[in-house]
TITITOR-6170 format. One record per atom (N, C-alpha, C): residue number from 1; residue in one letter; x, y, z. Coordinates in nm, 4 decimals, padded with zeros to 6 digits. Layout:
(NUM,'a',(X,Y,Z))
...
***
This chain:
(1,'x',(05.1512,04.5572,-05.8475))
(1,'x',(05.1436,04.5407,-05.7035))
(1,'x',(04.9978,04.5380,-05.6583))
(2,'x',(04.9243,04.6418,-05.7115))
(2,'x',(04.7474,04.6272,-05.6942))
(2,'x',(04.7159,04.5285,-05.7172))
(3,'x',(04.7167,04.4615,-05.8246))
(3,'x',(04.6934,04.3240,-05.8681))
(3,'x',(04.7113,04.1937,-05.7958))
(4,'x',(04.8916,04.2257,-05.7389))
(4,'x',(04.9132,04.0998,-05.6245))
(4,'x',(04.7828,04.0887,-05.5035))
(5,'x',(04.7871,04.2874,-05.4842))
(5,'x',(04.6956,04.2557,-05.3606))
(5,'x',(04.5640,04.2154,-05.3598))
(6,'x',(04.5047,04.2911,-05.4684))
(6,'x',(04.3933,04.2038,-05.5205))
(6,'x',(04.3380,04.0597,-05.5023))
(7,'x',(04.4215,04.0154,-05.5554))
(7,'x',(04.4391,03.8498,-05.5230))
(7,'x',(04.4624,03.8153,-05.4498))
(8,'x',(04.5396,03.8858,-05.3624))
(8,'x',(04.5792,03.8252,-05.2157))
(8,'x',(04.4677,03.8353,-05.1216))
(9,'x',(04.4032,03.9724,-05.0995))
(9,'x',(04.2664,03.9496,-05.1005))
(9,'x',(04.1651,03.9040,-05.0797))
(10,'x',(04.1413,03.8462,-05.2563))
(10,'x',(04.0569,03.7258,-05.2766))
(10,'x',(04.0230,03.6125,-05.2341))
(11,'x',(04.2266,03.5880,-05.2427))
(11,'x',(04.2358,03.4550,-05.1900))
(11,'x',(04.2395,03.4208,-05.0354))
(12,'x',(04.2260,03.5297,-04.9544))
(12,'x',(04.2391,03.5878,-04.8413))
(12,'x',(04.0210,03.5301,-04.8122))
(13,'x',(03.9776,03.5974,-04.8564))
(13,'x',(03.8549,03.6331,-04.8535))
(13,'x',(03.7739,03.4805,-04.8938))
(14,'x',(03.8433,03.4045,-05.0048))
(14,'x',(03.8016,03.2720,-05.0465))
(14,'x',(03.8300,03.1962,-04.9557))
(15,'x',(03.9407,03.2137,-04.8854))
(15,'x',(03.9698,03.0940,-04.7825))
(15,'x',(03.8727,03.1102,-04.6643))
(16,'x',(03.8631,03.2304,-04.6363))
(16,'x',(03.7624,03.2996,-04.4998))
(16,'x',(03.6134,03.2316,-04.5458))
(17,'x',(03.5942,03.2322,-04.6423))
(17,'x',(03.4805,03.1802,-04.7113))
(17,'x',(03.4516,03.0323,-04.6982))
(18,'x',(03.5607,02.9449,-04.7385))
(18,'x',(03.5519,02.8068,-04.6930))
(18,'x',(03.5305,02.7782,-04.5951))
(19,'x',(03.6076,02.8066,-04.5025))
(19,'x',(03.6406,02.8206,-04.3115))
(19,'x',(03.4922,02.8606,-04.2765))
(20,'x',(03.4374,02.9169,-04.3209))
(20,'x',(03.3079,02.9649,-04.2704))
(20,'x',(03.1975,02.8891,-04.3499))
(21,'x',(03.2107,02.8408,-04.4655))
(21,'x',(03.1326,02.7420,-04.5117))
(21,'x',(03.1748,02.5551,-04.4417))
(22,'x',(03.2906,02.5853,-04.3848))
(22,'x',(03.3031,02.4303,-04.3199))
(22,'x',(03.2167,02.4143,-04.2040))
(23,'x',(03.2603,02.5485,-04.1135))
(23,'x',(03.1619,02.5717,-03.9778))
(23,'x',(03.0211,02.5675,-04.0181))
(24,'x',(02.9470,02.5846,-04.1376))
(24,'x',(02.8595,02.6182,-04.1080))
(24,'x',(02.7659,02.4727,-04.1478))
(25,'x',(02.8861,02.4034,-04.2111))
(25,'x',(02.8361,02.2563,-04.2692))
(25,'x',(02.8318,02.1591,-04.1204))
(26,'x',(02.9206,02.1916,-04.0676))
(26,'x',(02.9278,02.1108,-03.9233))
(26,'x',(02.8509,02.1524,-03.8336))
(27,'x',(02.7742,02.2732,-03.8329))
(27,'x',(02.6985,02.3587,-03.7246))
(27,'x',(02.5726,02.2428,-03.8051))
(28,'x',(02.5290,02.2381,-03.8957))
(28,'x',(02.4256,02.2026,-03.9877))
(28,'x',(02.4074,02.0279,-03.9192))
(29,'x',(02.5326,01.9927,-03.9341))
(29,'x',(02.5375,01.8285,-03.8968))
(29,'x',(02.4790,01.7815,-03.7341))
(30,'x',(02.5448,01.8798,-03.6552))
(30,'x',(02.5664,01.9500,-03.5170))
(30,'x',(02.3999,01.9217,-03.5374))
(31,'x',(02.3031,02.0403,-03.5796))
(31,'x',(02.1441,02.0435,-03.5438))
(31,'x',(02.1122,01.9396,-03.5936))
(32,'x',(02.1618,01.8264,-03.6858))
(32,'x',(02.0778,01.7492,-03.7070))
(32,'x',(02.0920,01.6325,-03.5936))
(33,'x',(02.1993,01.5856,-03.5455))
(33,'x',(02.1875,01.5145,-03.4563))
(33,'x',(02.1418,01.5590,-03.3365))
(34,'x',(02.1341,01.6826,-03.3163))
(34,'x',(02.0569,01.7382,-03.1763))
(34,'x',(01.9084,01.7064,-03.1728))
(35,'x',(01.8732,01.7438,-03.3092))
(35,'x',(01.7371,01.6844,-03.3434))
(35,'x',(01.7045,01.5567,-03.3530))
(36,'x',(01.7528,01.4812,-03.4341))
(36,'x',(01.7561,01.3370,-03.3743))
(36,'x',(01.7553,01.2798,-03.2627))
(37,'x',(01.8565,01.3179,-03.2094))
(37,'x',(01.8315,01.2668,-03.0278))
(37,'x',(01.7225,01.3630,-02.9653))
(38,'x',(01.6628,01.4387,-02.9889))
(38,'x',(01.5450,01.5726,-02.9243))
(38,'x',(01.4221,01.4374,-02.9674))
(39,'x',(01.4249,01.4139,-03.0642))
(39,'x',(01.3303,01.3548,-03.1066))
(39,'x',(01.3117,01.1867,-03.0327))
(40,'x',(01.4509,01.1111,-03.0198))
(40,'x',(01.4985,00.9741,-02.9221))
(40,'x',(01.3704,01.0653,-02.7985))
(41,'x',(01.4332,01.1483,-02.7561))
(41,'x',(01.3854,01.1922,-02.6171))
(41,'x',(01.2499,01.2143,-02.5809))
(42,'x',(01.2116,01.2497,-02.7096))
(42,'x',(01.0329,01.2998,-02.6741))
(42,'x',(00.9465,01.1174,-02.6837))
(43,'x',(01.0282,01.0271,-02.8044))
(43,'x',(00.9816,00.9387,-02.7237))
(43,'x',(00.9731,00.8374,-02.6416))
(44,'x',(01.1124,00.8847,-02.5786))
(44,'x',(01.1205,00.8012,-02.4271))
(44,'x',(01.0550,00.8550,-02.3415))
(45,'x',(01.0102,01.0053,-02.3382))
(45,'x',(00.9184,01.0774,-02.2556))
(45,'x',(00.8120,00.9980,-02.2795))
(46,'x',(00.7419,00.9733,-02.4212))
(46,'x',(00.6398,00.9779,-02.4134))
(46,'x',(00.5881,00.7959,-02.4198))
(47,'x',(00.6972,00.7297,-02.4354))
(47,'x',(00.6565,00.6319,-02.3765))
(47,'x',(00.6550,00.5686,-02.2363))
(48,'x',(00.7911,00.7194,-02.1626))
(48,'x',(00.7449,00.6519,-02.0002))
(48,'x',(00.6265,00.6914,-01.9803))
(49,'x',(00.5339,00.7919,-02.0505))
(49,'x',(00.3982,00.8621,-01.9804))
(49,'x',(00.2909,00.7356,-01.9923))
(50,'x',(00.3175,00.6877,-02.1112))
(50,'x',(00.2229,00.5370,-02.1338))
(50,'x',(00.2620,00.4634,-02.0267))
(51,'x',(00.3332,00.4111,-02.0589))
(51,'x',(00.4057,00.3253,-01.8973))
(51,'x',(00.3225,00.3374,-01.7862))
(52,'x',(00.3824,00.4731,-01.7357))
(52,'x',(00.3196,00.4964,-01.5893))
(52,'x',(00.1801,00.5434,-01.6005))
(53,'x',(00.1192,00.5774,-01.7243))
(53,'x',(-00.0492,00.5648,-01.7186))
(53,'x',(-00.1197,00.3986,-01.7159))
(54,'x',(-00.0267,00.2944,-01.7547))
(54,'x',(-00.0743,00.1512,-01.7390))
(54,'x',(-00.0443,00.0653,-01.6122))
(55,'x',(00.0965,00.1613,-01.5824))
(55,'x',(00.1265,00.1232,-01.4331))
(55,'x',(-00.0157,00.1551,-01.3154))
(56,'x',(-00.0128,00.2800,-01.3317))
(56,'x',(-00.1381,00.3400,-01.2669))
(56,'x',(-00.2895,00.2707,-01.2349))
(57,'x',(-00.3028,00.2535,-01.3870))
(57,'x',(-00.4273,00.1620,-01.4241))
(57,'x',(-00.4212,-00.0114,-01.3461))
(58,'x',(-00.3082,-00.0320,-01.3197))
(58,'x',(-00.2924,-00.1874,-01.2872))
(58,'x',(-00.2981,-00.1728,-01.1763))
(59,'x',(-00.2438,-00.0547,-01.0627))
(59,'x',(-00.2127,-00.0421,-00.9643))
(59,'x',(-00.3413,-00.0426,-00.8862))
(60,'x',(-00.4534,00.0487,-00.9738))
(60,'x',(-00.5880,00.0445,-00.9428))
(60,'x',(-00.6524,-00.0442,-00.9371))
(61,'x',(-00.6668,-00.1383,-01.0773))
(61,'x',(-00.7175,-00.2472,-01.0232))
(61,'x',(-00.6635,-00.3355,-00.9096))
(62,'x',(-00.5395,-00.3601,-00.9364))
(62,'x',(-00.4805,-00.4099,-00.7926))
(62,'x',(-00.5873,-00.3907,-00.6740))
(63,'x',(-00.5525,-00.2451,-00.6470))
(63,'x',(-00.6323,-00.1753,-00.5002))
(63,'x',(-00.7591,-00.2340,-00.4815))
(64,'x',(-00.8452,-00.2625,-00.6057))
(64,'x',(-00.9721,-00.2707,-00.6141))
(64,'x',(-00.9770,-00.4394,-00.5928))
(65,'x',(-00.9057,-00.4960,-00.6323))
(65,'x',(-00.9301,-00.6531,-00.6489))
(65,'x',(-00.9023,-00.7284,-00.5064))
(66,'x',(-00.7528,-00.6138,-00.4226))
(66,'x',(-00.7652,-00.6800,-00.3256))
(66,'x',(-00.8484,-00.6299,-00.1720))
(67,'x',(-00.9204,-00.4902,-00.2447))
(67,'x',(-01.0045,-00.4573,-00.1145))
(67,'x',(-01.1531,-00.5695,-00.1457))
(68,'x',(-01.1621,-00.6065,-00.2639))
(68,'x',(-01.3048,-00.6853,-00.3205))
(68,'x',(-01.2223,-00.9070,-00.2501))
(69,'x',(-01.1265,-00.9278,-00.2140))
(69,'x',(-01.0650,-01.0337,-00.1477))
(69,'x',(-01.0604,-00.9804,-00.0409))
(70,'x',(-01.0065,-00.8969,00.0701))
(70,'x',(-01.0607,-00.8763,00.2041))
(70,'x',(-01.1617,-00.8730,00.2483))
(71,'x',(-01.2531,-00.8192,00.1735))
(71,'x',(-01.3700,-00.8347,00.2033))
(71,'x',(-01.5013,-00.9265,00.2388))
(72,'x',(-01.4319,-01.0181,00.0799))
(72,'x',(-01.4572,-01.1811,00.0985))
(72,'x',(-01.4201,-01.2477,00.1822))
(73,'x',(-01.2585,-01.2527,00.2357))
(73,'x',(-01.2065,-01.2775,00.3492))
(73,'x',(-01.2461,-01.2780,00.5303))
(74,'x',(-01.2924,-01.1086,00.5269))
(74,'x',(-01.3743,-01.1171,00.6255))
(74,'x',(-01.4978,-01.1728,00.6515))
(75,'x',(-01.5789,-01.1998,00.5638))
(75,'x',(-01.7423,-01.2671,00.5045))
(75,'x',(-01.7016,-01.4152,00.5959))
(76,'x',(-01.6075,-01.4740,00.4992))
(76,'x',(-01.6028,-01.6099,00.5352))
(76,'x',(-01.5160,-01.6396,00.6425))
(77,'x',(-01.4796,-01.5358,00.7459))
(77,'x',(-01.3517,-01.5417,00.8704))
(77,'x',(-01.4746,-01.5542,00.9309))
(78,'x',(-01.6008,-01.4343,00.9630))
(78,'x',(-01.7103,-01.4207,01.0361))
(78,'x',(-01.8017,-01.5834,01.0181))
(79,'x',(-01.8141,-01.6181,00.8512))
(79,'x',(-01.8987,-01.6989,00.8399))
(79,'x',(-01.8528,-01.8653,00.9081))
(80,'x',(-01.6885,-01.8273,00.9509))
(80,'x',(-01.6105,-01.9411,01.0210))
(80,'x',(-01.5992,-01.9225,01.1688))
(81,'x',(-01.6325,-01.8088,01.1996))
(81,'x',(-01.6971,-01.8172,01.3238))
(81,'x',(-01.8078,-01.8591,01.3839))
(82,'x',(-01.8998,-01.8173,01.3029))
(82,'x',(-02.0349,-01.8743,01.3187))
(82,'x',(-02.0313,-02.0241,01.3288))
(83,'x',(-01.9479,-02.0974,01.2690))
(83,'x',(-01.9826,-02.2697,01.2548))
(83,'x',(-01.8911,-02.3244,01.3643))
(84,'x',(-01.7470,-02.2135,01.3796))
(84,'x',(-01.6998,-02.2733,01.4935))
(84,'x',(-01.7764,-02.2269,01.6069))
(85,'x',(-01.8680,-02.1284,01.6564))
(85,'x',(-01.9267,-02.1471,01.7570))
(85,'x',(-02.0383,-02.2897,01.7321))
(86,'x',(-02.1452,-02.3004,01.6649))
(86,'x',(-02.2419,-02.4186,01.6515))
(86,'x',(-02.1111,-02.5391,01.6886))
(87,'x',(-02.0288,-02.5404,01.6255))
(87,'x',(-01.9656,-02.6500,01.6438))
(87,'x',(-01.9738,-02.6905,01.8337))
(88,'x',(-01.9013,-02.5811,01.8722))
(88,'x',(-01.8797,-02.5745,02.0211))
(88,'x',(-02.0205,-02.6343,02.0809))
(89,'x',(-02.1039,-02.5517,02.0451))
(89,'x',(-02.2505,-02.6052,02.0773))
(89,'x',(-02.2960,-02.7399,02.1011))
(90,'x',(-02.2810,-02.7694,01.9634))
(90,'x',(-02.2885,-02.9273,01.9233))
(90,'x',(-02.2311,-02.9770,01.9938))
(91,'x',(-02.0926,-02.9602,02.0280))
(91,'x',(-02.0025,-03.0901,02.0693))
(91,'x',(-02.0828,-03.0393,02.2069))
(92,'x',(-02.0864,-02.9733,02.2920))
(92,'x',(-02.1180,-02.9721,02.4080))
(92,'x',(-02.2468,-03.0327,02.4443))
(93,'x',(-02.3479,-03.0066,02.3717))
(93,'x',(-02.4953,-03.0941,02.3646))
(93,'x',(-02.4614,-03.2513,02.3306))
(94,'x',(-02.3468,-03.2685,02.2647))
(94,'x',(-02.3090,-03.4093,02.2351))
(94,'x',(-02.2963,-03.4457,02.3876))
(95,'x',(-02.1819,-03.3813,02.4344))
(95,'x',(-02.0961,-03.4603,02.5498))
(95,'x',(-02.2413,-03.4532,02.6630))
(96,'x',(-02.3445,-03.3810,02.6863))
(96,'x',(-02.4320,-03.3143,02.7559))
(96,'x',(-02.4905,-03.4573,02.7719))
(97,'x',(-02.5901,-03.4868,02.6330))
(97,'x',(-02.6142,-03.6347,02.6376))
(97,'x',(-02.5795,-03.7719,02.6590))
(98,'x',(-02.4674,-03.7533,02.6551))
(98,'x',(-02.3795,-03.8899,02.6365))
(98,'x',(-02.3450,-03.8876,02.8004))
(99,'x',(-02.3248,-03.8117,02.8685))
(99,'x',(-02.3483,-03.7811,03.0086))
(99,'x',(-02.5151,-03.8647,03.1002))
(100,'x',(-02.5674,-03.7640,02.9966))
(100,'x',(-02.7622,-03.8158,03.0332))
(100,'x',(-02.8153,-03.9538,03.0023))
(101,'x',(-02.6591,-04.0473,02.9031))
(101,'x',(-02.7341,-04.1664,02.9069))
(101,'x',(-02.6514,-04.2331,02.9847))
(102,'x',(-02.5706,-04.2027,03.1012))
(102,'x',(-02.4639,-04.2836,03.1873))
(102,'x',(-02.5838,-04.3118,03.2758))
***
């Protein structure tokens, strides 16, 4: 009867053993894909950080390229004032004369 229990036991204790070596094979599988995707993640992090450090960088020049075109813009709005006034001038000294030779 010791003997049955013995074994019963064992076999009690062997099975508890598997069951706990299955969990611990699937816990094992479990961290590796957590890690795998941990790892997907650090570099989608770390390629949005590139991203939005080139976004940044473009955005700047942007800022810079089109305050350096307004600027030009205004130059030659002023420098189109200037010729449309002479113009006015002109034509009026035109019509002035063309008057002075009636």
């Amino acid at each position: 009867q010791e003997m049955r229990d013995a074994q019963s036991l064992n076999g009690d204790a062997k099975k508890a053993y598997e069951e706990k070596h299955d969990e611990l094979q699937d816990l094992a599988q479990k961290y590796e894909s957590l890690q795998i995707e941990n790892e997907k993640l650090i570099d989608e992090v770390q390629a949005k950080e590139i991203l939005e450090e080139a976004l940044a960088e473009f955005e700047q020049t942007l800022t810079v390229t089109c305050e350096s075109h307004e600027k030009a813009l205004r130059e030659k709005q002023e420098e189109c004032k200037g010729l449309n006034e002479q113009l006015d001038r002109v034509t009026m000294e035109l019509a002035d004369f063309k008057d002075s030779c009636r």
